[in-house]
N, C-alpha and C positions, 0 to 999 in steps of 0.2 A: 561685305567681307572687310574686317579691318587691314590697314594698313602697318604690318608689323615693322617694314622698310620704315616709313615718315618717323614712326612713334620712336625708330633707335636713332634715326641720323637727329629728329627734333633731341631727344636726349644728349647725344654726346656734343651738341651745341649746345646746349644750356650749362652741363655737367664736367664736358671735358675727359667724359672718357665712356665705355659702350658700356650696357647695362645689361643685366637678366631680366628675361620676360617671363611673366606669370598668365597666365588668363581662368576667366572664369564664364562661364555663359549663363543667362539667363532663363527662363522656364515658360513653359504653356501649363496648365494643369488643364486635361484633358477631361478629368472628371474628381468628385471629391470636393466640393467648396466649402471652406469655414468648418470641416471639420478635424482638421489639424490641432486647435489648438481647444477640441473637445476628444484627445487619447481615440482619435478615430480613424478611419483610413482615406489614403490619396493617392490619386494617381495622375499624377506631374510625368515630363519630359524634358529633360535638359533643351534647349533650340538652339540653333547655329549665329545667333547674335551674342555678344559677349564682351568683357570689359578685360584690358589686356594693361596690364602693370609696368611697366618699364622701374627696375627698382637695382639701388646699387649700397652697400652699407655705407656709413661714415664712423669716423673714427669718436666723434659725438653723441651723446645721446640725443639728438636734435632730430626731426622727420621734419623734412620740408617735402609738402605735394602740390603737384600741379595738373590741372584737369584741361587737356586741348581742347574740348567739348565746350565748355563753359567759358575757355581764356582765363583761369581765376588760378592763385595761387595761395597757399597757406602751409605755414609755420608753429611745429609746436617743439616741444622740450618733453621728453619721458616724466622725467620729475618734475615738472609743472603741475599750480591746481589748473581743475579741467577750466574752461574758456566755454560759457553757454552761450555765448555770444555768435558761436560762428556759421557758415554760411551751411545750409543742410547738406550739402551733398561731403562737405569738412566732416564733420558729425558722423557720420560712416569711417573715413580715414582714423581719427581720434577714437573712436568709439573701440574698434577690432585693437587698436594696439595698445590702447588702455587695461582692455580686458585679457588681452595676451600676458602683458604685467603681471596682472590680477592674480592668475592662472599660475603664477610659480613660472615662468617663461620669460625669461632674461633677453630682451633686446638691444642689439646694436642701433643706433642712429642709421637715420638711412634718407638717400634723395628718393622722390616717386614722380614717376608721369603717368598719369592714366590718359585712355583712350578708349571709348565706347561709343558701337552701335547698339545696344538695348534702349529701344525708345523709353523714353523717360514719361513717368503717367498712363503709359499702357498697359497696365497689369500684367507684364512680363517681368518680375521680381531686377528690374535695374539694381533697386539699392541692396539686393542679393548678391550681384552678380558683381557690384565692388567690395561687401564686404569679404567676400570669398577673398578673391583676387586679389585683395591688399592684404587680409591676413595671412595666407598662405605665401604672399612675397616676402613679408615680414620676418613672418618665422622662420624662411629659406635663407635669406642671406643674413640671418643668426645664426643662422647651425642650430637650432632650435626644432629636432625632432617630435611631432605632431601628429597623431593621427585625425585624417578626415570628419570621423564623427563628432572631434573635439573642435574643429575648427568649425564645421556648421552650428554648432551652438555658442560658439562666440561671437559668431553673425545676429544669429535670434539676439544674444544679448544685448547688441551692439542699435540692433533695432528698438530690443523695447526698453536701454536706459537714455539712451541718446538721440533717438529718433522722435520715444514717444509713441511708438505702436507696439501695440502686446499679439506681436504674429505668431502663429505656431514655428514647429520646426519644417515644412513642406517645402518652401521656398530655398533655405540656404542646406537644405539635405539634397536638393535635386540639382543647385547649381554646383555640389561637390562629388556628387557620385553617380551623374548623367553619366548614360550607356549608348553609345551612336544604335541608332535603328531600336531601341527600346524605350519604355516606358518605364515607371517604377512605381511598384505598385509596392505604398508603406502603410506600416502597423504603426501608429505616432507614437503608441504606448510605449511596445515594446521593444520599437525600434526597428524590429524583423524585416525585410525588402526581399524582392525579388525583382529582374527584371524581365518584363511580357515583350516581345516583336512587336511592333508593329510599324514596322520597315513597308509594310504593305499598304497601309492607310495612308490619305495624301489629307493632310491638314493646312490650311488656310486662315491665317488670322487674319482679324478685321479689327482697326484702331478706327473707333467711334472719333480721336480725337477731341471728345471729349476728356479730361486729366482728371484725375480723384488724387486725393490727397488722406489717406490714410488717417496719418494724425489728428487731420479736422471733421475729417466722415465719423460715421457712427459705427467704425469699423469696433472700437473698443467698446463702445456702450452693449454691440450686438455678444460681445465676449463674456460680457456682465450678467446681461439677461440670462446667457445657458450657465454659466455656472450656479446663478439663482434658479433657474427649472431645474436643475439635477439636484440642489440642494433639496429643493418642496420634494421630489422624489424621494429622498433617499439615498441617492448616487452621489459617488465622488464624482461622475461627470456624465455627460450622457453618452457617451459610449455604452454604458452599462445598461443604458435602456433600450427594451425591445419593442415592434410596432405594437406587439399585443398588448403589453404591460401598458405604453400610452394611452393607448384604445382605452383601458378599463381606467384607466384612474388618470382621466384628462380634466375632470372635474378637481383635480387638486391642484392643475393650474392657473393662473388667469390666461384669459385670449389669448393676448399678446404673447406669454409664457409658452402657450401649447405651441402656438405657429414656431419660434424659434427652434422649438426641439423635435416638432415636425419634420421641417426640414432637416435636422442632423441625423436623427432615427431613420426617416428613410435614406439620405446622401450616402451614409456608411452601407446599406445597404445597395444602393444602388453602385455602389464602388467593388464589391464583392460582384453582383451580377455580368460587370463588365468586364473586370478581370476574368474573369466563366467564360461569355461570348468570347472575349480577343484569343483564349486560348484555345476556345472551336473555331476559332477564323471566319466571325460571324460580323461582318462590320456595320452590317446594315438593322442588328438587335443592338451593338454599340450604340448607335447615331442614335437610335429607340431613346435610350438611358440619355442620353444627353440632351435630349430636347425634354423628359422630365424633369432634369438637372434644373434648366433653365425655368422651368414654370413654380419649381419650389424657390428657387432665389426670390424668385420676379414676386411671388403669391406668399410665403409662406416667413421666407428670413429679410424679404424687402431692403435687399441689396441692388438690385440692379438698376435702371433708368430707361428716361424716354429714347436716351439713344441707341442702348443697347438690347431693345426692346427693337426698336425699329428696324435695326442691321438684324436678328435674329430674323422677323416676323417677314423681311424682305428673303433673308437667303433662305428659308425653308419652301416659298413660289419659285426658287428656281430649280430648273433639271441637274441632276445628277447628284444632290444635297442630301446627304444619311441624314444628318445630326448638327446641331446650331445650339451653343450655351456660350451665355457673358463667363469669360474667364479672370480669375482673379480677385479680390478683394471686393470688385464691385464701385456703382457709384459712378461710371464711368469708366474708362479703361479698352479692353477687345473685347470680342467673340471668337472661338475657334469653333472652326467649320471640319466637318469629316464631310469630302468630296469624292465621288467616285474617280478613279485612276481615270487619265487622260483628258479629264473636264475640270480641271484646275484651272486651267487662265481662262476660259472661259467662263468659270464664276468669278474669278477676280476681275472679270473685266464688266459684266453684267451685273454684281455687287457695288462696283464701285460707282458706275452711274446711277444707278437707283438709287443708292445713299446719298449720294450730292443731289439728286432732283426731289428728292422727299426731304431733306433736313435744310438743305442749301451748305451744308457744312462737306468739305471736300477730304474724305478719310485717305487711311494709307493701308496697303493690302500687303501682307507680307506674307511669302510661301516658305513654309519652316519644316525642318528636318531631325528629327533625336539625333543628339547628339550628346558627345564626351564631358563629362564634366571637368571639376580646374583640374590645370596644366602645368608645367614649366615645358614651355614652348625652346625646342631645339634650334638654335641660334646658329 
């Protein structure tokens, strides 16, 4: 849990006067991978880890931020040209209030301090979970009225001109409109949500500690390839395609082509069927789907890796385990686990030595909760 004490008293030492807090928190998607950004559906959770803003205006058009995480500080100017020079986790701050500008949204200058527990490289949408939380501080001590749905696509933006990843919208749609004790179950097309309970499932993530990097994975290439199989279809995306349509006319793609839409044809699918199970209160035909989930990654869209391969193939040998799939972009990153209630630290604790005596690599276990998406945290 963060420290929202440190992150005001370290502000009004540096700034000389007490700030407004913003936060935003980070996500698990519990099922739905890589189909975001093919008009399909997901279902993400906001989680209890989160990046919290310490933010005050200035009379300048100037943003000076500084990250306790990192020790690193940086300086821009509104009317500046952009700076590609600067350090990545910058690139997120610049990125959200550039495109704030963009957007017809007049900004004041303003001091920032960020502060985050979202492990950074765990496929817990971290650079989500600041852009939220800086944009939405941004636009708050402008007087810059905003709706939610406008500021989660200035994150996507913010990710894919300045980061370099062509993510869909799952990520900064869950770190903004997370529901405590629910899931969110999205339409990417058309936008449409709802949120499902599941306040009753005890999930367990597992950081392989191995780190992926997005921008240098083949996270975009795999972006490429479906928009080329939906193209050879016919389709503006593969959303549009059904299992049986593939079935009959898979001869019109190459191998490689069929496997990527494979897995998206069935993922939306199998995201429908778990929204179905969670609303009969069936967790253990959930856990079913999720351990499909993971064998289309791992087989079919070849995102996943030996480590996240390993943490699955370990936590599905142990008692009490519904359901085991790499979460995230992939390439590295977690696993989230659906655990039967009251055998939680006992897998976290049987997880985590078997991971360290099978890889020798010594992971981090983290027990996560649905949770609220951003805030302006009452001071």
């Amino acid at each position: 849990m963060l420290d929202v004490k440190r992150l005001t008293t370290e502000f009004e030492q540096r700034y000389g006067a007490k700030p407004r807090m913003f936060r935003a928190p980070g996500r698990v998607n519990l099922i739905g991978e890589h189909t975001d950004y093919n008009d399909g559906f997901v279902f993400p959770c906001a989680i209890d880890f989160a990046t919290n803003v310490a933010c005050l205006p200035r009379q300048d058009r100037r943003i000076t931020a500084r990250t306790l995480n990192l020790d690193r500080s940086f300086s821009f100017g509104l009317d500046d040209a952009i700076d590609e020079s600067v350090p990545q986790w910058a690139k997120y701050v610049q990125g959200v209030a550039l495109i704030l500008e963009r957007n017809g949204h007049r900004l004041k200058g303003a001091d920032l301090m960020i502060d985050s527990d979202v492990p950074i490289g765990a496929g817990l949408s971290s650079s989500a979970a600041l852009e939220i939380s800086t944009a939405f501080a941004l636009a708050t001590v402008s007087g810059v009225r905003i709706d939610g749905i406008e500021i989660a696509y200035i994150g996507q933006s913010a990710e894919h001109e300045f980061a370099g990843v062509r993510s869909g919208i799952m990520d900064q749609f869950a770190s903004v409109f997370g529901r405590r004790g629910h899931g969110i179950f999205l339409d990417c097309r058309s936008m449409e949500w709802k949120p499902i309970p599941v306040s009753n499932a005890k999930w367990v993530i597992c950081n392989t500690k191995k780190k992926h990097d997005l921008a240098e994975s083949e996270y975009n290439k795999r972006r490429s390839q479906c928009e080329e199989a939906a193209a050879l279809l016919g389709k503006s995306s593969l959303r549009d395609v059904t299992a049986a349509e593939l079935g009959s006319r898979s001869e019109t793609l190459p191998p490689l082509l069929l496997k990527r839409a494979r897995h998206v044809v069935s993922e939306n699918n199998r995201v429908l069927s778990a929204v179905n199970v969670l609303e009969n209160g069936s967790l253990v035909e959930f856990g079913k789907l999720m351990n499909r989930s993971h064998e289309s990654l791992r087989d079919d869209y070849e995102v996943s890796s030996p480590e996240l391969d390993t943490m699955v193939e370990l936590a599905r040998s142990m008692p009490g385990l519904l359901g085991a799939r790499m979460t995230g972009g992939g390439f590295g990153g977690s696993t989230v686990n659906l655990v039967e209630a009251g055998r939680e630290l006992e897998f976290a604790e049987s997880i985590f030595t078997a991971y360290s005596d099978a890889t020798g690599i010594t992971p981090e276990i983290y027990h996560c909760e649905a949770s609220d998406g951003m805030a302006e945290i009452d001071m």
